[in-house]
PQR file of N, CA, C, O and H, with PARSE charges and radii, in Angstrom:
ATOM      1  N   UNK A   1      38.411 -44.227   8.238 -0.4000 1.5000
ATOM      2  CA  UNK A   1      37.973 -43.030   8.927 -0.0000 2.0000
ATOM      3  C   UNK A   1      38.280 -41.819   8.062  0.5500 1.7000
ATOM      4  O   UNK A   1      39.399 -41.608   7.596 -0.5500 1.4000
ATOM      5  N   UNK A   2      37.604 -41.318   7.941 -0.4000 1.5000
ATOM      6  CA  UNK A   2      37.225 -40.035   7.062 -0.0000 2.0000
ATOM      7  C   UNK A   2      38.430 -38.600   7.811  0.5500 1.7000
ATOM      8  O   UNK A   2      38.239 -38.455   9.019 -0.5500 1.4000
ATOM      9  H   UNK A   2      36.695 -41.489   8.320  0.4000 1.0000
ATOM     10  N   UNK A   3      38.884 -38.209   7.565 -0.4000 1.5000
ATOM     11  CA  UNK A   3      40.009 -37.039   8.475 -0.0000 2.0000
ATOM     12  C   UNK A   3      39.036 -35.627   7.664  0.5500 1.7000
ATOM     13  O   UNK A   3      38.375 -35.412   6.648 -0.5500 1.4000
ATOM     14  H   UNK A   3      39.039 -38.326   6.584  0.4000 1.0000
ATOM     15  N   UNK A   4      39.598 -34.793   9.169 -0.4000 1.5000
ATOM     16  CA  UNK A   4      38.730 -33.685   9.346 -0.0000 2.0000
ATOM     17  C   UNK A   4      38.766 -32.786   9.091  0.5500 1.7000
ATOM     18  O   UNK A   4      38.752 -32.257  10.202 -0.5500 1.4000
ATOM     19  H   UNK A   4      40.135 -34.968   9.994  0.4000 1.0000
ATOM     20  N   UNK A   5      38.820 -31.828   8.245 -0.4000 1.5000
ATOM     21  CA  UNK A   5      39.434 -30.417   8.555 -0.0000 2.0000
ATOM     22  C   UNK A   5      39.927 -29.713   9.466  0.5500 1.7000
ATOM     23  O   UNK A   5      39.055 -29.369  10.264 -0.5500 1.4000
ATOM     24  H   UNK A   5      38.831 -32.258   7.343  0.4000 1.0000
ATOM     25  N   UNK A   6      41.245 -29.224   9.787 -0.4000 1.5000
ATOM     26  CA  UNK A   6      41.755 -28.227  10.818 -0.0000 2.0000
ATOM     27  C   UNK A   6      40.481 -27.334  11.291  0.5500 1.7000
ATOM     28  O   UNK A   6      40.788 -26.965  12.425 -0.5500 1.4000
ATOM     29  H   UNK A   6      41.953 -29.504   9.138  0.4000 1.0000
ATOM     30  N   UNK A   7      39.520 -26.939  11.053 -0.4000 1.5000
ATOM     31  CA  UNK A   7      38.600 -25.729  10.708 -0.0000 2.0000
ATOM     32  C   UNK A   7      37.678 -26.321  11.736  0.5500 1.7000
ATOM     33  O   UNK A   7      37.053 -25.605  12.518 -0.5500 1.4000
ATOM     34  H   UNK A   7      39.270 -27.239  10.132  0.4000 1.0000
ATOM     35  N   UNK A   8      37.591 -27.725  11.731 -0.4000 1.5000
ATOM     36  CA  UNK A   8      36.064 -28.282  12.169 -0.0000 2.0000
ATOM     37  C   UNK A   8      36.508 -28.366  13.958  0.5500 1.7000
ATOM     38  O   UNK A   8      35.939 -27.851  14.921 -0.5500 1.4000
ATOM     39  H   UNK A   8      38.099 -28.306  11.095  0.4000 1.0000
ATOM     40  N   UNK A   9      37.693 -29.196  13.896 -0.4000 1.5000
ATOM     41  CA  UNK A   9      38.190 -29.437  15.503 -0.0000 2.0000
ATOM     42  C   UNK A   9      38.179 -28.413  16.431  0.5500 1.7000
ATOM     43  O   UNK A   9      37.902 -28.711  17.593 -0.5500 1.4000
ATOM     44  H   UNK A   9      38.155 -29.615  13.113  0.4000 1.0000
ATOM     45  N   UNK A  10      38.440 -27.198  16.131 -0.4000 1.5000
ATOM     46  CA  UNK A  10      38.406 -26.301  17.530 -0.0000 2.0000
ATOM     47  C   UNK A  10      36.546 -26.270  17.817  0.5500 1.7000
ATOM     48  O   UNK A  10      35.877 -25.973  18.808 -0.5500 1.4000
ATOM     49  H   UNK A  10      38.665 -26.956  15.187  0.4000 1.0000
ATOM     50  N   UNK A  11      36.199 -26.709  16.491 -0.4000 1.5000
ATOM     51  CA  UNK A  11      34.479 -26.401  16.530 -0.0000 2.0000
ATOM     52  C   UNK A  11      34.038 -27.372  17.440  0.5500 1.7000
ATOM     53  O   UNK A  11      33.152 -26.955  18.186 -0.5500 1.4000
ATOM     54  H   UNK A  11      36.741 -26.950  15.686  0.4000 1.0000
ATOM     55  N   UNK A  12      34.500 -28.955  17.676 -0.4000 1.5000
ATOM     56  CA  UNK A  12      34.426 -29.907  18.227 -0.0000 2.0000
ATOM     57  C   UNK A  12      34.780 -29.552  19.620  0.5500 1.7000
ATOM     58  O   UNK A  12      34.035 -29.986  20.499 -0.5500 1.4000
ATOM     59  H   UNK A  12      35.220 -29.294  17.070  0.4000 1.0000
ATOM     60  N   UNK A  13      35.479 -29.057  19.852 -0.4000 1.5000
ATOM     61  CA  UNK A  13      36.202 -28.801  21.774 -0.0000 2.0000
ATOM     62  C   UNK A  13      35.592 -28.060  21.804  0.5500 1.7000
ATOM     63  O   UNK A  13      35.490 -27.765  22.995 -0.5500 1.4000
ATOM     64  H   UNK A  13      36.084 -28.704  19.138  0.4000 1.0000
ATOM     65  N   UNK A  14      34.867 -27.287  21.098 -0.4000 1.5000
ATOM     66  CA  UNK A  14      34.330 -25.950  21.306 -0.0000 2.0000
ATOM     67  C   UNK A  14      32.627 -26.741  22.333  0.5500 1.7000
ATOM     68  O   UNK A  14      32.229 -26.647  23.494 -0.5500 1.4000
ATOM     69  H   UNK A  14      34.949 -27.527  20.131  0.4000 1.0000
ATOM     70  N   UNK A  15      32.174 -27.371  21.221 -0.4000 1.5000
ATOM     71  CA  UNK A  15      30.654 -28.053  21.498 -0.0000 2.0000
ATOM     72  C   UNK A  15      30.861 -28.855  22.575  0.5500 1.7000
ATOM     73  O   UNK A  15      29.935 -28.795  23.384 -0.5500 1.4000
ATOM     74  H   UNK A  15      32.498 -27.447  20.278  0.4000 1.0000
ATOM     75  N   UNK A  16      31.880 -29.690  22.912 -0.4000 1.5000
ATOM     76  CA  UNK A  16      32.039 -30.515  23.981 -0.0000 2.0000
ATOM     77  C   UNK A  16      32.456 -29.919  25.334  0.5500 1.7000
ATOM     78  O   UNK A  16      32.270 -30.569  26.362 -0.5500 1.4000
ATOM     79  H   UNK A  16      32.632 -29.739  22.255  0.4000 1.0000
ATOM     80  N   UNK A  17      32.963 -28.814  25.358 -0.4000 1.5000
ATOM     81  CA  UNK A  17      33.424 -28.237  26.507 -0.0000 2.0000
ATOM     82  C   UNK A  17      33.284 -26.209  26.424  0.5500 1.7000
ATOM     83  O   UNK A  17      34.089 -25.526  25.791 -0.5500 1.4000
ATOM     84  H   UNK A  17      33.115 -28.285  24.523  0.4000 1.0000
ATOM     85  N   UNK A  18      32.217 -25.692  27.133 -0.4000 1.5000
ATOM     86  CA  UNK A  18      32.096 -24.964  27.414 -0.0000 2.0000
ATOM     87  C   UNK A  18      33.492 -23.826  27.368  0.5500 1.7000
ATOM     88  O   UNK A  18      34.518 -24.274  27.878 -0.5500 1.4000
ATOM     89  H   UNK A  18      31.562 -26.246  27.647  0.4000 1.0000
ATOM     90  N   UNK A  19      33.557 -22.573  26.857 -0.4000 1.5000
ATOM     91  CA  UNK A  19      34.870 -21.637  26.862 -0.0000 2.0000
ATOM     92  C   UNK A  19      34.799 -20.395  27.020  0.5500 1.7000
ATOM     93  O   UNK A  19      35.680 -19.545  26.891 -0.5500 1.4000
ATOM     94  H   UNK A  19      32.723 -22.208  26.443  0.4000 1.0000
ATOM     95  N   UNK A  20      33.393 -20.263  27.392 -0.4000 1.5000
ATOM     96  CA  UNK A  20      33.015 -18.794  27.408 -0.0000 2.0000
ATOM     97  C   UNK A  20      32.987 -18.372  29.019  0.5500 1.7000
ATOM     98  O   UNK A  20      33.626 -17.371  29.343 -0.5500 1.4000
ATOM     99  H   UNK A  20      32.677 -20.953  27.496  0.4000 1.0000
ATOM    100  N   UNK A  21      32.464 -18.907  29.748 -0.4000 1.5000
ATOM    101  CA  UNK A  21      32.364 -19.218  31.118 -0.0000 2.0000
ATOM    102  C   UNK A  21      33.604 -18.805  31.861  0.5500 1.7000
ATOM    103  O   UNK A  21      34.620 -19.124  31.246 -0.5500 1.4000
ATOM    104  H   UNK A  21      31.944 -19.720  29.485  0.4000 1.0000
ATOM    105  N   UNK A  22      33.811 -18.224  32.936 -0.4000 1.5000
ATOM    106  CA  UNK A  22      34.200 -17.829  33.982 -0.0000 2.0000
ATOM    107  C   UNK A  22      35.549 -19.022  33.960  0.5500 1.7000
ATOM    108  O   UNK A  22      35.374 -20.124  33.440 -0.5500 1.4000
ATOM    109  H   UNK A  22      32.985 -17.965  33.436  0.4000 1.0000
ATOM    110  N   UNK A  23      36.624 -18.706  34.468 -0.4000 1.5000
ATOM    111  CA  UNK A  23      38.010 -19.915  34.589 -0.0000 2.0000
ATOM    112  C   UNK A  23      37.436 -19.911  36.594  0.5500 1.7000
ATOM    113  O   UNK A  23      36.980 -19.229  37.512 -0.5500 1.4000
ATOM    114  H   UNK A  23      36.766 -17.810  34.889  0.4000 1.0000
ATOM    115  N   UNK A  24      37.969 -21.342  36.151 -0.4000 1.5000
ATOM    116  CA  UNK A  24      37.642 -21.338  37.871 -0.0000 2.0000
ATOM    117  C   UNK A  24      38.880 -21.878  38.391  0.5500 1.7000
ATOM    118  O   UNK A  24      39.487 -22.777  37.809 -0.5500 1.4000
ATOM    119  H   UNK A  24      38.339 -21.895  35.405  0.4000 1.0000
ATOM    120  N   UNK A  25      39.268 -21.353  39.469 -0.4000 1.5000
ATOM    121  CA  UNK A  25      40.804 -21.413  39.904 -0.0000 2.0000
ATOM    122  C   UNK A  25      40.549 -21.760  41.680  0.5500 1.7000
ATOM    123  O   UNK A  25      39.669 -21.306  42.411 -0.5500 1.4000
ATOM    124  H   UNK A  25      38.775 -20.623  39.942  0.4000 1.0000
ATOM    125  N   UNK A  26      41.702 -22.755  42.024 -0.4000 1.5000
ATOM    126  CA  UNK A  26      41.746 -23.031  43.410 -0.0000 2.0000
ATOM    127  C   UNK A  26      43.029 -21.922  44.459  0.5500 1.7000
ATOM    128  O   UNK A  26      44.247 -21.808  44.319 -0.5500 1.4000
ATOM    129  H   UNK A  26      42.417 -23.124  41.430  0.4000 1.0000
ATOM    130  N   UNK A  27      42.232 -21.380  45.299 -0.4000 1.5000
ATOM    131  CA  UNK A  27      42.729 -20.586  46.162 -0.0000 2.0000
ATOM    132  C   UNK A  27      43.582 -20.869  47.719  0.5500 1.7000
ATOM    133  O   UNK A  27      42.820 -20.791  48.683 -0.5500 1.4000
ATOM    134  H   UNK A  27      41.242 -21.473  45.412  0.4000 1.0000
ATOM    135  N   UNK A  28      44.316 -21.027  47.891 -0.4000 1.5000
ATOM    136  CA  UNK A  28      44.605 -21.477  49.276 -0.0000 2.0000
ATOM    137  C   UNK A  28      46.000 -20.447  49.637  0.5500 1.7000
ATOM    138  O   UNK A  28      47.124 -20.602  49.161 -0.5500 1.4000
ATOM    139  H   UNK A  28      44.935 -21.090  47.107  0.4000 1.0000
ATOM    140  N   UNK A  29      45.610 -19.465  50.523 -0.4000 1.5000
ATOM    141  CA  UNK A  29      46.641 -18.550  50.852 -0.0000 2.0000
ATOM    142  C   UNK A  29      47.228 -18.079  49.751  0.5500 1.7000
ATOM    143  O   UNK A  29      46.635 -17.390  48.920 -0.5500 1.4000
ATOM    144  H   UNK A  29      44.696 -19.338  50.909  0.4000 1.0000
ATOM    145  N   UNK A  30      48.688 -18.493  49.659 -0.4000 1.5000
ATOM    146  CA  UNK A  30      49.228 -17.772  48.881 -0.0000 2.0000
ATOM    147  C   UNK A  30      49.492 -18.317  47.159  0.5500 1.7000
ATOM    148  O   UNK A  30      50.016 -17.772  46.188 -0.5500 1.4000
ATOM    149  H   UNK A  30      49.169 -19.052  50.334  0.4000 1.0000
ATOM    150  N   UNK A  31      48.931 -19.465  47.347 -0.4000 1.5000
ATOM    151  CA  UNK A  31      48.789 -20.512  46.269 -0.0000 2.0000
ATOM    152  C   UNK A  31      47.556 -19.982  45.205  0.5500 1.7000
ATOM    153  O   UNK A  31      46.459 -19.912  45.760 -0.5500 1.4000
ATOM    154  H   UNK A  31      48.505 -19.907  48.136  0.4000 1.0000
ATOM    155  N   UNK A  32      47.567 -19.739  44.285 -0.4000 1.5000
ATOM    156  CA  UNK A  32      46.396 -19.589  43.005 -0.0000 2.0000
ATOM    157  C   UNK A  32      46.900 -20.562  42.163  0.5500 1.7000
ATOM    158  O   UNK A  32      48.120 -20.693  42.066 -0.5500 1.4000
ATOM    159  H   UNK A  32      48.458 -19.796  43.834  0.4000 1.0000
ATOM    160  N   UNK A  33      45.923 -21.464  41.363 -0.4000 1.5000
ATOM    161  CA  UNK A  33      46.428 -21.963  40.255 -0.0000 2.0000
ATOM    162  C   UNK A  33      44.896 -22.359  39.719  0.5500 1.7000
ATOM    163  O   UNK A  33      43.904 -22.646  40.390 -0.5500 1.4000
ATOM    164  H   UNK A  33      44.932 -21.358  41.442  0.4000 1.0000
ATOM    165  N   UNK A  34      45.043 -22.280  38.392 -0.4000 1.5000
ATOM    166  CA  UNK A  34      43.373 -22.681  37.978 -0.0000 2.0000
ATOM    167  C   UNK A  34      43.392 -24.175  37.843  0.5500 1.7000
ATOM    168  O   UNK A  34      44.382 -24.905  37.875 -0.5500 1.4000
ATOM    169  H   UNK A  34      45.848 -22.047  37.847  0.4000 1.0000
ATOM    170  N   UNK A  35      42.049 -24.531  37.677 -0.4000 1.5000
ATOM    171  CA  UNK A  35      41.940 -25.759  37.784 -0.0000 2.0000
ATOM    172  C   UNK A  35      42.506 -26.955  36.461  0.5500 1.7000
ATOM    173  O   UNK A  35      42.828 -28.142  36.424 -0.5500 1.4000
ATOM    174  H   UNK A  35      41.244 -23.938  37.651  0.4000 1.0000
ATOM    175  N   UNK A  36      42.384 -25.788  35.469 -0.4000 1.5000
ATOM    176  CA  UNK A  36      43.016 -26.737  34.045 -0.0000 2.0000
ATOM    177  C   UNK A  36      44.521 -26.899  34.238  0.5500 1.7000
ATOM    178  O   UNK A  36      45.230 -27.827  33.848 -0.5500 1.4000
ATOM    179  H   UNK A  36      42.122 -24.824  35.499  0.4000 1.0000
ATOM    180  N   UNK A  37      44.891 -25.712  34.977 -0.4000 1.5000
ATOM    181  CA  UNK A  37      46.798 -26.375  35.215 -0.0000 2.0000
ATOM    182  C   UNK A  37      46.967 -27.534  35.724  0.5500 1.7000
ATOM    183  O   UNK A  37      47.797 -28.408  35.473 -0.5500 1.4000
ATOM    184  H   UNK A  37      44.315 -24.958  35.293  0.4000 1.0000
ATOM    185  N   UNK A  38      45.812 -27.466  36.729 -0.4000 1.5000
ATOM    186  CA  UNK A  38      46.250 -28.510  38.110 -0.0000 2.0000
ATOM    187  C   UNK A  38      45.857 -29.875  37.562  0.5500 1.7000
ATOM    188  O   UNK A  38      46.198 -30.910  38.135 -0.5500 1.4000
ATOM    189  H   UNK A  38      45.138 -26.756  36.933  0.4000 1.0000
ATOM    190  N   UNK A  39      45.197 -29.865  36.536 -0.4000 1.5000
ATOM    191  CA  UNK A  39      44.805 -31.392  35.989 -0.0000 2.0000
ATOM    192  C   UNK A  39      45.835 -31.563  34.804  0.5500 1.7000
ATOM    193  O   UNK A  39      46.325 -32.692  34.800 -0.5500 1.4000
ATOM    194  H   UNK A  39      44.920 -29.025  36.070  0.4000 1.0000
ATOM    195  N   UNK A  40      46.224 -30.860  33.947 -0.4000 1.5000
ATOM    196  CA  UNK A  40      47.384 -30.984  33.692 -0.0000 2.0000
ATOM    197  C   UNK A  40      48.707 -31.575  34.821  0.5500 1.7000
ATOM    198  O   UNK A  40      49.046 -32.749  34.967 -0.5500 1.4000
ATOM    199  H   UNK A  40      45.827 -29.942  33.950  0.4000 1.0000
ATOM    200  N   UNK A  41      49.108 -30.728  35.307 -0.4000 1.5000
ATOM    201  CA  UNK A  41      50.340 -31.003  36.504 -0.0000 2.0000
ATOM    202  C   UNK A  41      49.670 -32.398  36.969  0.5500 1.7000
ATOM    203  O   UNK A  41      50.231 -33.398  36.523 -0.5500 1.4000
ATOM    204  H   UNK A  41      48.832 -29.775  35.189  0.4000 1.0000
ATOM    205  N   UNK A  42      48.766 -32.564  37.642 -0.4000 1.5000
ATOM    206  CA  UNK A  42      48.488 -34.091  38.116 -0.0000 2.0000
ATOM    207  C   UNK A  42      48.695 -35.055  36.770  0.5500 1.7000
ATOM    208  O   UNK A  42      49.474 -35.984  36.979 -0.5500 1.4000
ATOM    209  H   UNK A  42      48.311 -31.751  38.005  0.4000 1.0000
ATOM    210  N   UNK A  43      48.149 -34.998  35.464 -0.4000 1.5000
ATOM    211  CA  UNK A  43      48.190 -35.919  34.545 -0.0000 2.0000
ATOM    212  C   UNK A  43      49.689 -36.568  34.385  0.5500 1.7000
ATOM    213  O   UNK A  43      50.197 -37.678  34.227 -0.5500 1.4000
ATOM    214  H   UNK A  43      47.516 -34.243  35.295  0.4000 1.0000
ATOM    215  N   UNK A  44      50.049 -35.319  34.510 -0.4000 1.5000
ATOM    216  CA  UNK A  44      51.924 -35.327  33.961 -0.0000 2.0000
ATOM    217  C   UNK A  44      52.242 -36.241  34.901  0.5500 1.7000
ATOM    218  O   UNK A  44      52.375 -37.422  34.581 -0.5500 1.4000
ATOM    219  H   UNK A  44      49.636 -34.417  34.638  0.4000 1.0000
ATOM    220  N   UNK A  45      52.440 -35.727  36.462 -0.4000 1.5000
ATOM    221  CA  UNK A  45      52.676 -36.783  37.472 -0.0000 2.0000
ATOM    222  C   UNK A  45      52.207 -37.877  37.538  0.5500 1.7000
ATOM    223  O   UNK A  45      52.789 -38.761  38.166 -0.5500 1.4000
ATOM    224  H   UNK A  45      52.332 -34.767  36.722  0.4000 1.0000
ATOM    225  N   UNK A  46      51.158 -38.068  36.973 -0.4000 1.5000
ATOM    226  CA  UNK A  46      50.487 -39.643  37.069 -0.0000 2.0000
ATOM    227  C   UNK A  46      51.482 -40.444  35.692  0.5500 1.7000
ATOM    228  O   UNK A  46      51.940 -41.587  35.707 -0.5500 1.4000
ATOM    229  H   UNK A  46      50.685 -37.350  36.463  0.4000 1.0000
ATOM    230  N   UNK A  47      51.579 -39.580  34.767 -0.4000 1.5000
ATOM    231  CA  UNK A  47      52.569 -40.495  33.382 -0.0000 2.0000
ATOM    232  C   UNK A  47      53.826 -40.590  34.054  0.5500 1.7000
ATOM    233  O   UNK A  47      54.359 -41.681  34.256 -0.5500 1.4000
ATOM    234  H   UNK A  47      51.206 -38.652  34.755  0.4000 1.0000
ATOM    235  N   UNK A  48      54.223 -39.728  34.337 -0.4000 1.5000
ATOM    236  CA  UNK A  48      55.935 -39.977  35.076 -0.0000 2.0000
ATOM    237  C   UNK A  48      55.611 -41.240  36.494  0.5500 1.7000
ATOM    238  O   UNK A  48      56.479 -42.111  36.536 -0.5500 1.4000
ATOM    239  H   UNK A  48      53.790 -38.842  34.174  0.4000 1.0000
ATOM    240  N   UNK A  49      54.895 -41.324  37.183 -0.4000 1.5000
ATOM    241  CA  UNK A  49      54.971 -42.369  37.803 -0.0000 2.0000
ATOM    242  C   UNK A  49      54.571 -43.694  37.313  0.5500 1.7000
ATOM    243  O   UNK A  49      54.599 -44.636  38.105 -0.5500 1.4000
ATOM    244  H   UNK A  49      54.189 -40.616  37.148  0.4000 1.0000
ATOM    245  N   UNK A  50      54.288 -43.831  36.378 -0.4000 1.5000
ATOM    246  CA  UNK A  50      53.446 -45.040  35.111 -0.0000 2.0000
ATOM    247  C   UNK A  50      54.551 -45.663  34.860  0.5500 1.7000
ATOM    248  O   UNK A  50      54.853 -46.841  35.053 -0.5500 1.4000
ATOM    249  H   UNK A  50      54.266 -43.066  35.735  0.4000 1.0000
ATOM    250  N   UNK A  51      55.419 -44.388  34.204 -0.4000 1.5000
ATOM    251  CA  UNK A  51      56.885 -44.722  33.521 -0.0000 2.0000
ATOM    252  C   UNK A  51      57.946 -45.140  34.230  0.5500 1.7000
ATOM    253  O   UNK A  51      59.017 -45.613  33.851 -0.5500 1.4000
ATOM    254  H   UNK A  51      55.174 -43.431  34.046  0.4000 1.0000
ATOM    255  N   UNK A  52      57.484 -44.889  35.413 -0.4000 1.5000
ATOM    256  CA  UNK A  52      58.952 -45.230  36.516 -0.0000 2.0000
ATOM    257  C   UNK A  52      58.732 -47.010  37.003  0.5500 1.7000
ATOM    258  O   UNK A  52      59.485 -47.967  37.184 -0.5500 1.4000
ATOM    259  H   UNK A  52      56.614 -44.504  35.721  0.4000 1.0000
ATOM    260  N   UNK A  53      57.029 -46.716  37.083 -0.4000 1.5000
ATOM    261  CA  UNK A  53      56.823 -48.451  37.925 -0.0000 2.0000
ATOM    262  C   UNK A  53      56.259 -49.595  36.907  0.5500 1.7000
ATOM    263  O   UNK A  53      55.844 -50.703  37.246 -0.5500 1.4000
ATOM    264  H   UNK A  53      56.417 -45.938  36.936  0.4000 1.0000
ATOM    265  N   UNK A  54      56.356 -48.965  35.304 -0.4000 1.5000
ATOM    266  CA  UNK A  54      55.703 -50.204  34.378 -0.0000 2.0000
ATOM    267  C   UNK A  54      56.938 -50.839  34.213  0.5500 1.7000
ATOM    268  O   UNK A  54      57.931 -50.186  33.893 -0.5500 1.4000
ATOM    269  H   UNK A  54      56.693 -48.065  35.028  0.4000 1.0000
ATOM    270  N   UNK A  55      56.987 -52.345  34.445 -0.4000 1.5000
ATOM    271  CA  UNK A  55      57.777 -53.154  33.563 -0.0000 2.0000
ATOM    272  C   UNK A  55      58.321 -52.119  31.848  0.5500 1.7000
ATOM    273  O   UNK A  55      57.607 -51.460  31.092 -0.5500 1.4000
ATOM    274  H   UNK A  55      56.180 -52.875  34.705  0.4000 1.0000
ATOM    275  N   UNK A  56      59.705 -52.381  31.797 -0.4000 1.5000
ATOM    276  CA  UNK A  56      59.759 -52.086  30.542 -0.0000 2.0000
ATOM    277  C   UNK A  56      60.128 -52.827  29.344  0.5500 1.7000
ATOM    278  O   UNK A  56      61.320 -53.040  29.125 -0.5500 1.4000
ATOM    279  H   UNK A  56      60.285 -52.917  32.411  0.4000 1.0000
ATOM    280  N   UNK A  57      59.097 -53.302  28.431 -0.4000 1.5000
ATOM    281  CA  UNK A  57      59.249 -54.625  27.197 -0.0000 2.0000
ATOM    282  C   UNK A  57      60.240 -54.562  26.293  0.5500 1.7000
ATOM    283  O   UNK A  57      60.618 -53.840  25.371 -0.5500 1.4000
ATOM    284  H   UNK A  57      58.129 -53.130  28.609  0.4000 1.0000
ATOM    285  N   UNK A  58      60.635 -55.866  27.030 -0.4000 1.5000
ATOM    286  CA  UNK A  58      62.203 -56.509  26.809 -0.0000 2.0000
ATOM    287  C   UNK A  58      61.701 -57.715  25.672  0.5500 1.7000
ATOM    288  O   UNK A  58      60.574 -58.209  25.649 -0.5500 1.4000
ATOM    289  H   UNK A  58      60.328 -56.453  27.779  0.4000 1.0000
ATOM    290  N   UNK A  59      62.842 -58.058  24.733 -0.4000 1.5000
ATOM    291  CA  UNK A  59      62.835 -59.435  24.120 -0.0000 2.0000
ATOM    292  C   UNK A  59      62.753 -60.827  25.137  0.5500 1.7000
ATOM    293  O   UNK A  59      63.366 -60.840  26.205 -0.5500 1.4000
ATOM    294  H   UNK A  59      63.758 -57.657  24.752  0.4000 1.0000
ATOM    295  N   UNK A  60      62.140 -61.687  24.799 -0.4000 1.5000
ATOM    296  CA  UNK A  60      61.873 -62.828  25.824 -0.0000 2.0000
ATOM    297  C   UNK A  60      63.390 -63.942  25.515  0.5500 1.7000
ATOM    298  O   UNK A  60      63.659 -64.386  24.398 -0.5500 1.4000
ATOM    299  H   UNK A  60      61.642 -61.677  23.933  0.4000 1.0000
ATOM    300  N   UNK A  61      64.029 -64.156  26.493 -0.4000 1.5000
ATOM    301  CA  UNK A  61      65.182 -64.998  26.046 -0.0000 2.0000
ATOM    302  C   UNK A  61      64.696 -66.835  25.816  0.5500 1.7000
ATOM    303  O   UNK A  61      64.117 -67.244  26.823 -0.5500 1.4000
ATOM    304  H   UNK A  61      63.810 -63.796  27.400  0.4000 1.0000
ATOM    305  N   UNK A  62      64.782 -67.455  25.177 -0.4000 1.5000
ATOM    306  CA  UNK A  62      64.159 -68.878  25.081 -0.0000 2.0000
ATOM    307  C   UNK A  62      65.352 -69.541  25.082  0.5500 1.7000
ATOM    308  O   UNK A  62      65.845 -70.028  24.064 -0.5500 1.4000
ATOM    309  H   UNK A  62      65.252 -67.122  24.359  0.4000 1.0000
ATOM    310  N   UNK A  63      65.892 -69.591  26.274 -0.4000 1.5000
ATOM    311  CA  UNK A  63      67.286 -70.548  26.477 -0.0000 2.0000
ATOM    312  C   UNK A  63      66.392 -71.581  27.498  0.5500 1.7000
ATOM    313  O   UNK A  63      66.930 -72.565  28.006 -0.5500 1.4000
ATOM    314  H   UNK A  63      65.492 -69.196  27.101  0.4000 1.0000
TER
END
């Protein structure tokens, strides 16, 4: 695989995801938070619960 220039990648997120556009944020009383936090904050919570309930790989004992 060919590696990219630093220069080209923001050009890449750029083409794949819209940045010019309006932030769109969820409202409920006294709560604001935009929507890119909140998928962040959920991602995080979804890895921390991954990490709590995956088996964690141990050496196999052959006794």
């Amino acid at each position: 695989m060919i590696p990219l220039p630093a220069a080209v990648c923001p050009q890449l997120v750029e083409a794949l995801i819209s940045l010019g556009g309006k932030p769109h944020s969820i409202h409920a009383g006294w709560f604001l938070i935009s929507v890119a936090n909140l998928v962040v904050i959920v991602l995080m919570i979804v890895a921390f619960l991954l990490a709590l309930f995956l088996p964690f790989p141990r050496e196999r004992d052959d006794e």
